[in-house]
C-alpha positions in Angstrom: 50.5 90.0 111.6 51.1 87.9 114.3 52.2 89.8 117.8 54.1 88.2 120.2 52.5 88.4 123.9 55.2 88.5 127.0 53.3 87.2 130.3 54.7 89.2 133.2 52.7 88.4 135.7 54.0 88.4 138.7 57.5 89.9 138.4 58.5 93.5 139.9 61.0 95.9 138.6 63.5 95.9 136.9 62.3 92.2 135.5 59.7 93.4 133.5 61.7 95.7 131.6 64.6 93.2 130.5 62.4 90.9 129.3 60.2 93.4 127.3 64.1 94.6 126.0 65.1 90.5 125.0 61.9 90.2 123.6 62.0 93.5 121.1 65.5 92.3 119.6 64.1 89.1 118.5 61.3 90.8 116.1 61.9 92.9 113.4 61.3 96.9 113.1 57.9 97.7 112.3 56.5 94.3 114.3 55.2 95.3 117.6 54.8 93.2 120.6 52.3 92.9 123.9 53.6 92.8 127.6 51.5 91.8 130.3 52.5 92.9 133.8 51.3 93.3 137.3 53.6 95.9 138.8 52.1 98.8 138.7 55.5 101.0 138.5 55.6 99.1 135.5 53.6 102.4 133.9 55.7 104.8 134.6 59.0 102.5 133.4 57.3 101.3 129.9 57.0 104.8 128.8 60.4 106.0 129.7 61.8 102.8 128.0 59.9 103.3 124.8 60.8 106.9 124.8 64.8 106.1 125.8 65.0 103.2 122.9 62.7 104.9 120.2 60.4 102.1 120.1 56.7 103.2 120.4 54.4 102.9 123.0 51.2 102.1 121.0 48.9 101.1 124.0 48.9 101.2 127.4 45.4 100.3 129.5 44.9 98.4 133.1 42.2 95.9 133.8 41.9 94.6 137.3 45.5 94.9 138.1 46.8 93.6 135.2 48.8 96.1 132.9 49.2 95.7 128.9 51.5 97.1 126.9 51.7 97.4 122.9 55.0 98.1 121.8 56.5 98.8 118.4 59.8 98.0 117.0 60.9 101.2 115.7 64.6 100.1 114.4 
């Protein structure tokens, strides 16, 4: 299964977010998706997304400032 990578390098809140949101209504449920994202308030908002929508937060790890984010369309 392929999985569609969203480079957010670079943008601040609430950017990040709305394009992780555009991005996850163009796949179907059960396809998950990977954000990258510099913000580091990114975190905290990625998890309350995924638990606000219902889509799961699979993986979350940082790597010299750059934040990736593994999230599956739950519906």
């Amino acid at each position: 299964m392929n999985t569609t990578t969203i480079d957010c390098t670079g943008l601040n809140c609430p950017l990040p977010v709305l394009r992780l949101k555009k991005a996850i209504d163009g796949i179907n449920a059960g396809e998950s998706l990977e954000m990258i994202a510099t913000d580091p308030g990114s975190v905290k908002d990625i998890a309350a997304w995924s638990k606000q929508t219902g889509h799961i937060l699979l993986e979350s790890r940082e790597s010299a400032g750059r934040f990736t984010f593994v999230i599956q369309k739950a519906h």
